[in-house]
C-alpha positions as CSV (number, residue, x, y, z in Angstrom):
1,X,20.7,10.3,-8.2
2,X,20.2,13.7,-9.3
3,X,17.1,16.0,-9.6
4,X,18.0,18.7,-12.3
5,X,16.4,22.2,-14.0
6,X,15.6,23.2,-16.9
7,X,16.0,26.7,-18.4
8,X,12.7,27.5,-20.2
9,X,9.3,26.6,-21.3
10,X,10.4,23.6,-23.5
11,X,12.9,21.3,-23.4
12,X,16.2,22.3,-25.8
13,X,18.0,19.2,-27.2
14,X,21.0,19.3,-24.6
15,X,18.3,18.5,-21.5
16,X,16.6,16.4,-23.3
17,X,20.3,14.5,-23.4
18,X,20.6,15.0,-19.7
19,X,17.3,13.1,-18.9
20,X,18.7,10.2,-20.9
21,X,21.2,10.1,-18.2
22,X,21.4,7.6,-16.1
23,X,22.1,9.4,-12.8
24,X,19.0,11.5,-13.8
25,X,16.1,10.5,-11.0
26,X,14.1,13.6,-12.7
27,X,13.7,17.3,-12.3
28,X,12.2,20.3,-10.3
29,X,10.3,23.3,-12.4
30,X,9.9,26.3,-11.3
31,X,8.4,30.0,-12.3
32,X,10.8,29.9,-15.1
33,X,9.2,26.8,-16.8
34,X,5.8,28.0,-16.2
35,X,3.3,29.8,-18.4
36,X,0.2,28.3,-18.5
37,X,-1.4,25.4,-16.8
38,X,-1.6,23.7,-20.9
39,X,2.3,24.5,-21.1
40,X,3.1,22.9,-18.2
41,X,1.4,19.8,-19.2
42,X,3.0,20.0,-22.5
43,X,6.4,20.4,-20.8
44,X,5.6,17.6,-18.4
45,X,4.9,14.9,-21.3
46,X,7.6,15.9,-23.4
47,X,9.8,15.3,-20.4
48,X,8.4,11.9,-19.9
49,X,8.8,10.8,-23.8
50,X,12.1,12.0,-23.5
51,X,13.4,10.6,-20.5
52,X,14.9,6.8,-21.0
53,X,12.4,5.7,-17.9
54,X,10.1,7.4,-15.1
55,X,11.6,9.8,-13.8
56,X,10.4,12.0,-10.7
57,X,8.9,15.6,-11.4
58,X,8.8,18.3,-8.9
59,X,8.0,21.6,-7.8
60,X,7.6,24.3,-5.1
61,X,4.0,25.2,-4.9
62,X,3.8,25.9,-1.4
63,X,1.5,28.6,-1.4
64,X,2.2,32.3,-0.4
65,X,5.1,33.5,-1.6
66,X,5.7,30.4,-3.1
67,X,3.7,29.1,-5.5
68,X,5.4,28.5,-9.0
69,X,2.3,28.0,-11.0
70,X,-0.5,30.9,-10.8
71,X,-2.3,31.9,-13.8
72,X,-5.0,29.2,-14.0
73,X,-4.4,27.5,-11.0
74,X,-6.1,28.7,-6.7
75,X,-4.2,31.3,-5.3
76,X,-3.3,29.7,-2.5
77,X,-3.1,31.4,1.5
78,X,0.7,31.0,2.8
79,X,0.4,28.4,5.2
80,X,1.3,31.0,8.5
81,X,-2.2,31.9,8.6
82,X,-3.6,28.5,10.0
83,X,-1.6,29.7,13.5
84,X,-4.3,32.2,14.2
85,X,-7.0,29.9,13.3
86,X,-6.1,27.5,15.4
87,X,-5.6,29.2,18.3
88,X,-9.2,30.1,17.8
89,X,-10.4,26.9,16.5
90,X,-8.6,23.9,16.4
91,X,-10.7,21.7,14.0
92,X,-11.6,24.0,11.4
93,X,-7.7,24.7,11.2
94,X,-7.0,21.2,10.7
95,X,-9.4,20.6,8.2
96,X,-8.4,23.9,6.1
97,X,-5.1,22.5,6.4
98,X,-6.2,19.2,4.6
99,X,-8.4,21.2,2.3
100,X,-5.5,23.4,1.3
101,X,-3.4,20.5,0.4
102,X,-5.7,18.0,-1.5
103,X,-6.1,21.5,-3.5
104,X,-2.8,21.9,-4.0
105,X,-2.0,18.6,-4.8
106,X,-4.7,18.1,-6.7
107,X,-3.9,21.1,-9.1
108,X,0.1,19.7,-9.7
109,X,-1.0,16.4,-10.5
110,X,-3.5,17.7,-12.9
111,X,-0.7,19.2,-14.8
112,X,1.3,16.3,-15.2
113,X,3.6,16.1,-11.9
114,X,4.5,13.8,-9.5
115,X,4.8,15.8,-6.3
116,X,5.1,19.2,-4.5
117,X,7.9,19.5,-2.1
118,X,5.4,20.0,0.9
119,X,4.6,21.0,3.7
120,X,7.2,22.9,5.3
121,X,7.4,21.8,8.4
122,X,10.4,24.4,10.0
123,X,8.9,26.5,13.2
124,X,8.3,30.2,12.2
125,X,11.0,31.7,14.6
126,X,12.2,34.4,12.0
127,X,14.1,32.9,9.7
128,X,14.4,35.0,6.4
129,X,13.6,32.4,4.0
130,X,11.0,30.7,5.7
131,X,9.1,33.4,6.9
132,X,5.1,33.1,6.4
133,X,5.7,29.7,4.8
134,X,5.8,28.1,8.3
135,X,2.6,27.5,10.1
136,X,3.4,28.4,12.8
137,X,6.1,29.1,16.1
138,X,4.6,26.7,18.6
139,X,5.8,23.4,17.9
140,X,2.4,21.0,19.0
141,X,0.6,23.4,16.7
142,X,3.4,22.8,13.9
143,X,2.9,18.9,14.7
144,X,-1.0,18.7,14.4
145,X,-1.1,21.1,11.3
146,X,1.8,18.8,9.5
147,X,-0.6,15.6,10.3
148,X,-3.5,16.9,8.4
149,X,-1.6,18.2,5.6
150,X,-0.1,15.2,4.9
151,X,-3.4,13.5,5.3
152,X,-4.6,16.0,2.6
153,X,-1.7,15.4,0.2
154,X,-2.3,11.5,0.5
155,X,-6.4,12.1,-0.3
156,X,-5.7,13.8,-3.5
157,X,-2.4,11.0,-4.4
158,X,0.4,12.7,-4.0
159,X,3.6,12.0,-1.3
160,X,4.5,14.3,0.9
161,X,7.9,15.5,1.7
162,X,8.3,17.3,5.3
163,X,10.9,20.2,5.3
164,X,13.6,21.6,5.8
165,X,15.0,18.8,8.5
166,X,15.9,19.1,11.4
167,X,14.4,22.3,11.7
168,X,15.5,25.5,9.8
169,X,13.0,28.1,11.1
170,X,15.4,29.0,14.2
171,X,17.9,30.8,12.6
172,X,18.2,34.0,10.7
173,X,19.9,33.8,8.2
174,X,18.7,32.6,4.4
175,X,20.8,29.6,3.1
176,X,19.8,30.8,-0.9
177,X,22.8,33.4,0.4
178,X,24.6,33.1,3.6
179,X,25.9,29.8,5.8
180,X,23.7,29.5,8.9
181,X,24.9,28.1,12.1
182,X,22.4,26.8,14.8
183,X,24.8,26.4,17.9
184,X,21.5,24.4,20.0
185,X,21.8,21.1,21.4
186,X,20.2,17.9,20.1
187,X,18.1,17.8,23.5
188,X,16.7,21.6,22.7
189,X,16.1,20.5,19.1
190,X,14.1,17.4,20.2
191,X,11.8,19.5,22.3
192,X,11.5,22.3,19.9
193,X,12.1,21.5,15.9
194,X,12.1,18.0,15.6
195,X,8.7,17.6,17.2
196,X,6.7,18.0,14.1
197,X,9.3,15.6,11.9
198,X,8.3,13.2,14.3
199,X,4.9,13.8,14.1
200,X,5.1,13.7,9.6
201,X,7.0,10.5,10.3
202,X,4.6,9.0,12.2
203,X,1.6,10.2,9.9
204,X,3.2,8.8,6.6
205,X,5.5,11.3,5.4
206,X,7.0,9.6,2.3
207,X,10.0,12.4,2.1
208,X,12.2,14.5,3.8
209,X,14.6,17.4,2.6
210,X,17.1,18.4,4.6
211,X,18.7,22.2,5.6
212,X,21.8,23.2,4.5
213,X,22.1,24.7,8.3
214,X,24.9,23.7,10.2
215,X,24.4,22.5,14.6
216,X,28.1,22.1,15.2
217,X,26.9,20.9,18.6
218,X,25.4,18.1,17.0
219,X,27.7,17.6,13.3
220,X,30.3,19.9,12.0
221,X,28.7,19.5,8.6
222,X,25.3,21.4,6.9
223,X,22.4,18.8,8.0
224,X,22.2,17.5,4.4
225,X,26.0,16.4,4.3
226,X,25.4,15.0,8.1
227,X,25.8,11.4,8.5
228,X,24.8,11.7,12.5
229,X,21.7,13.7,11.4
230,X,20.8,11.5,8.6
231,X,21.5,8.1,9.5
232,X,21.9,8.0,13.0
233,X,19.2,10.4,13.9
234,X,16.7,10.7,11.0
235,X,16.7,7.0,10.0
236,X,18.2,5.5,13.4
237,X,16.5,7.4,16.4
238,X,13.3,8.7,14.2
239,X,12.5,5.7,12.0
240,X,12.4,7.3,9.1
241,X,12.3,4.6,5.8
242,X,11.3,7.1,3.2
243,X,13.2,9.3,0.3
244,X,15.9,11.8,1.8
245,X,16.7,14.8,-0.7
246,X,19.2,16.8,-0.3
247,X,18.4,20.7,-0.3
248,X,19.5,22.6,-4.1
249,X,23.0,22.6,-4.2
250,X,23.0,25.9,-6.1
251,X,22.3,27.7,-2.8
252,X,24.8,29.7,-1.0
253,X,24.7,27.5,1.8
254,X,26.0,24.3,-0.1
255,X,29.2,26.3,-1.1
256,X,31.0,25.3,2.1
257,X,31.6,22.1,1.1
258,X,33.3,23.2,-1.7
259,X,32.7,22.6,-5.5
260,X,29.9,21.3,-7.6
261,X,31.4,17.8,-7.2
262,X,32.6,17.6,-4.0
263,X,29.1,18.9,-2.8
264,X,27.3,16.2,-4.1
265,X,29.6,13.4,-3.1
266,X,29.3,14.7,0.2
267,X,25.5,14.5,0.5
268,X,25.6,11.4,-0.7
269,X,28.3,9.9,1.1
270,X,25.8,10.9,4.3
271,X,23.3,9.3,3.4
272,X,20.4,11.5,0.7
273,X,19.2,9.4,-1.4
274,X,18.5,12.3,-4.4
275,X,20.5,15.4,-4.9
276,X,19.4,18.7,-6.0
277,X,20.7,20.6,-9.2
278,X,18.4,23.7,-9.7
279,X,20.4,25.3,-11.7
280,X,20.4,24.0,-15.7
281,X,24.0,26.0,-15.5
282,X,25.7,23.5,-13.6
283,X,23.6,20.2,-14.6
284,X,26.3,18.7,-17.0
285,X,28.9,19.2,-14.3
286,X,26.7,17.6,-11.7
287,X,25.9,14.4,-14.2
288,X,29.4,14.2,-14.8
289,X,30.2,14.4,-11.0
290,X,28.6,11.6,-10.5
291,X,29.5,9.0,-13.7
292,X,31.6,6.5,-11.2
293,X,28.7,6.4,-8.3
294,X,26.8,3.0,-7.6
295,X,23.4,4.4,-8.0
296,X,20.4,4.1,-6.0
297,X,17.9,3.0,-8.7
298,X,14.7,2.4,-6.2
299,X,15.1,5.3,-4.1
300,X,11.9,7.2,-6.0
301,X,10.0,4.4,-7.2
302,X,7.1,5.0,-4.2
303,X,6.8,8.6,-5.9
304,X,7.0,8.3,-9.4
305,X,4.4,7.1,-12.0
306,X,0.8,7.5,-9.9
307,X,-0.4,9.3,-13.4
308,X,-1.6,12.8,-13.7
309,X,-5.3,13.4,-12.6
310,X,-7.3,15.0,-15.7
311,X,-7.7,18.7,-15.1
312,X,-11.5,19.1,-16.9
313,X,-12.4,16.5,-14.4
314,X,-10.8,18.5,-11.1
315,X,-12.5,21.2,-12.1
316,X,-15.7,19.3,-12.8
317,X,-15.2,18.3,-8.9
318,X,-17.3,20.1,-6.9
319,X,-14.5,19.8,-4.0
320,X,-12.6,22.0,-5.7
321,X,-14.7,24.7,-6.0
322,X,-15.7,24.3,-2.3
323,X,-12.5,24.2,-0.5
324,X,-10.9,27.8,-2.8
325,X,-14.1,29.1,-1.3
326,X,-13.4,27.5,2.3
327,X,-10.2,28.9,2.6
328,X,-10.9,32.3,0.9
329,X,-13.7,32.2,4.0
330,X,-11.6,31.3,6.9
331,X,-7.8,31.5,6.2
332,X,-7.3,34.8,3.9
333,X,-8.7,37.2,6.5
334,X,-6.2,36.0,9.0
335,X,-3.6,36.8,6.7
336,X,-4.4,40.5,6.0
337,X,-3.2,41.7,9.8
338,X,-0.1,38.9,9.7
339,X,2.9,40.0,10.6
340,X,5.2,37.6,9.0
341,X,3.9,38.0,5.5
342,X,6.3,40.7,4.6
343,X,9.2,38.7,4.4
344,X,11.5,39.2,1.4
345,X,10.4,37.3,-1.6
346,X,12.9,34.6,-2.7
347,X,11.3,33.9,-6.0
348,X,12.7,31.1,-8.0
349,X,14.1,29.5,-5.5
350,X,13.3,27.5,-2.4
């Protein structure tokens, strides 16, 4: 099961092929795709009509740095600001934190998506990548935000997918373009990363993508090609019964398991039930990778087809209006003095 890209704003004639394929669970959009709120929606139903059955639509739209969709749509704060917040107040973080997703969630289901791969989850220990998209370095703090997102996604219909498991926030080095090596034990990882995974799990989480980081004390492989994270310690220890995706494969990260093919087999083989393809460059390969797999048909059916909410009527909410003011009130201000918010920019990717 495969979760491709697309290049553009519409759909050429050779993707819509690959969404007739049957390894084809769906695809992820990003900056690239986007132009307008109306485009999107466009590009969204022409994707359904042309797809041979539901098939899952994603994208980034974390807030901060990364948000994919912007013109039209709430600027929304980068969730790192909620750690100052609730240090000062502990409930009006938590409910910002639900506000901010049921807004966010809200929005990409009014333009014709199925989810946002949110919230990220990693503890902000100055990591390159993840940067001001974590909430925060204490991992309680981590645990009790992640709660009430999820709650917040859920209000406004949308699954939420905890990431980057089992915790990518620790190390320095960005996976879009370096391998990352997190030499902790499991037992430091239980008391530190994992905590709020546990706590996502045990609120609902539906999802969970893994990190392409590599604990050699724990597996020799990247986490997402990891039986012993995914099967004996995600599912096993944690009780996690939900969707596992695999990290995008185009990312530097992914390379040291070799080729296109051999990197999808491999995160497979350990257990992800959906594989990422970002990259429309290497999307017949993958399909082809893949023509001799028994597929997982149900993996995605809890996530796909809870039908779009109608934008005019979003707006006509007066929720919506209250919680962009909410959050320009409370959360923005903490983010002018934030140190973590000059991180480098990793644009289309995430």
């Amino acid at each position: 099961m495969l979760l491709i890209g697309v290049a553009g704003l519409e759909l050429t004639a050779q993707e819509r092929d690959w969404l007739q394929h049957s390894a084809c669970a769906g695809l992820t959009l990003f900056a690239r795709n986007f132009a307008s709120q109306q485009q999107v929606f466009e590009l969204t139903q022409a994707i359904r009509e042309a797809a041979a059955r539901p098939l899952l639509i994603c994208v980034d739209q974390e807030g901060g740095r990364v948000q994919r969709f912007r013109d039209g749509y709430s600027k929304l704060p980068a969730l790192h600001g909620f750690e100052a917040l609730y240090q000062r107040d502990p409930e009006t973080a938590l409910q910002s934190a639900r506000e901010h997703a049921w807004l966010m969630a809200s929005e990409v289901r009014a333009s014709g998506l199925d989810l946002s791969f949110a919230p990220v989850v990693d503890l902000a220990r100055g990591n390159r990548a993840i940067g001001d998209r974590a909430f925060a370095e204490d991992p309680q703090i981590v645990a009790a935000l992640t709660c009430a997102y999820i709650e917040g996604m859920h209000e406004a219909g949308m699954a939420a997918t905890l990431k980057h498991f089992p915790g990518h926030g620790s190390v320095l080095e960005d996976t879009h373009f370096d391998a990352a090596v997190d030499p902790r034990s499991l037992d430091v990882m239980r008391e530190t990363d994992l905590v709020p995974f546990s706590a996502g799990i045990a609120a609902g989480a539906d999802a969970v993508m893994m990190a392409h980081v590599i604990y050699p004390n724990i597996a020799p492989e990247p986490a997402g090609c990891a039986p012993r994270w995914i099967n004996d310690i995600l599912r096993g220890e944690m009780g996690f019964r939900g969707v596992v995706f695999s990290d995008d494969i185009g990312m530097a990260a992914a390379g040291a398991v070799g080729g296109i093919k051999a990197c999808i087999d491999a995160h497979l083989d350990a257990g992800c039930d959906v594989v990422l393809v970002s990259k429309p460059t290497q999307a017949e390969e993958a399909l082809q990778a893949v023509q001799h797999r028994s597929l997982n048909t149900l993996a995605l059916t809890g996530l796909i087809g809870r039908g779009p909410m109608a934008w005019d009527s979003l707006l006509a909410n007066t929720r919506h209006a209250g919680v962009q003011q909410q959050l320009a009130d409370v959360l923005v201000p903490e983010l002018k003095t934030d140190a973590l918010s000059g991180a480098i920019n990793i644009g289309d990717v995430a």
